[in-house]
N, C-alpha and C positions, 0 to 999 in steps of 0.2 A: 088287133095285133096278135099274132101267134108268137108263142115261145116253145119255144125249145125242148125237148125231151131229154133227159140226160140217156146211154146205153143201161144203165145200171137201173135208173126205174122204165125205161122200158119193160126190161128183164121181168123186174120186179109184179109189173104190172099183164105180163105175159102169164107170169106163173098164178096170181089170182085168175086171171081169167079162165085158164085150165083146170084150177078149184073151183071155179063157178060153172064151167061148164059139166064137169062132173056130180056139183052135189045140188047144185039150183039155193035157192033162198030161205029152206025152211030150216036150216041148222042154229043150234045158240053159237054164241061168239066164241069161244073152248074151240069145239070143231075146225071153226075155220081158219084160229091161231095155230092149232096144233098142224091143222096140213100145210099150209102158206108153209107153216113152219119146217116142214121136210119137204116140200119142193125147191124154198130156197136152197136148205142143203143138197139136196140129192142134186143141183145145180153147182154146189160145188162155191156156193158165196157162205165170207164169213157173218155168221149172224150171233148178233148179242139180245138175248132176252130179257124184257124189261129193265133195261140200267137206268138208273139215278142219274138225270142230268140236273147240274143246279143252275140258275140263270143270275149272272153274276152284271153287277154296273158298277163302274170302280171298285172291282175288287170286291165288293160287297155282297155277299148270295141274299137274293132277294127272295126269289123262288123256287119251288123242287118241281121236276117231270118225269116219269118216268114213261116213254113211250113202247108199244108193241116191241117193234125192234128196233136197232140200228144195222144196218145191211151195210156191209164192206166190200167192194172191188177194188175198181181204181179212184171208184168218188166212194165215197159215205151218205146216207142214205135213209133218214129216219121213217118209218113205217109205222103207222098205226090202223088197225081195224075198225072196222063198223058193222052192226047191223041192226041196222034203223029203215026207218021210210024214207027219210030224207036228211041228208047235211048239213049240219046246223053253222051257223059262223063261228059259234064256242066250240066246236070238235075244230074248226081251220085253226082259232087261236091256241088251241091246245099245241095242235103241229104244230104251227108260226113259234109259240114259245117253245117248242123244242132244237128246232134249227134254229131259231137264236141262241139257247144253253147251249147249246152244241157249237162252236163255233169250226168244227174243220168240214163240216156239214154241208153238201154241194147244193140240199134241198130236203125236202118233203115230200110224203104221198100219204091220204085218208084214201083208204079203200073202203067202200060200203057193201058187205054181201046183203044186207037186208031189204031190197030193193025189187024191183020187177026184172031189173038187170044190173048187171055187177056196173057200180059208178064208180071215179075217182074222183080227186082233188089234187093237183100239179103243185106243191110251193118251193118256189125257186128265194134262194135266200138271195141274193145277187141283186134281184131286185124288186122282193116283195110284191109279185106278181100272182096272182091265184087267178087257176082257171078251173070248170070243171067238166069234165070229159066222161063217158060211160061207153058201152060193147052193147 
């Protein structure tokens, strides 16, 4: 089954790749926060730095997250970095719980700069679908 790409993590996932192609895999995580982080701007998207999401069930805050970003166009966007060797499921459930706190949230993306090539992870809240895709 394929899913879907939203425009906005397209985007998203355009602008790490031109971070990666730029600076390759041997930076710490800082680095690759901070440039994501002015390409998304210099793109002209609103971005929110580390905010507190709480993850609420009847009303009840259960949990706290506070993800990389949250990316705003026309969807919302939650963004978290990596860089590791590989994706673990506890880095997907970290997303997954933040687009759940989140609930105006179109989806998710884990990007991984620490890799042989820059990998993703797709999470579509719609229908808790995870897929993982790399350049």
């Amino acid at each position: 089954m394929t899913l879907s790409t939203s425009p906005l993590t397209s985007l998203v996932i355009s602008l790490a790749t031109n971070v990666w192609n730029d600076m390759g895999c041997h930076y710490p995580r800082p680095v690759y926060l901070k440039s994501l982080l002015q390409a998304m701007r210099a793109s002209r998207l609103l971005v929110h730095e580390h905010p507190l999401l709480i993850l609420r069930i009847n009303d009840k805050p259960i949990s706290e997250h506070s993800p990389d970003f949250i990316v705003q166009d026309k969807d919302t966007l939650i963004v978290n970095l990596l860089v590791v060797s590989t994706i673990t499921q506890a880095d997907v459930n970290c997303v997954r719980a933040c687009v759940n706190a989140h609930r105006r949230a179109a989806g998710g993306v884990l990007i991984n700069f620490g890799d042989q090539r820059l990998t993703w992870m797709n999470i579509v809240q719609s229908q808790h679908n995870y897929y993982r895709s790399s350049v």
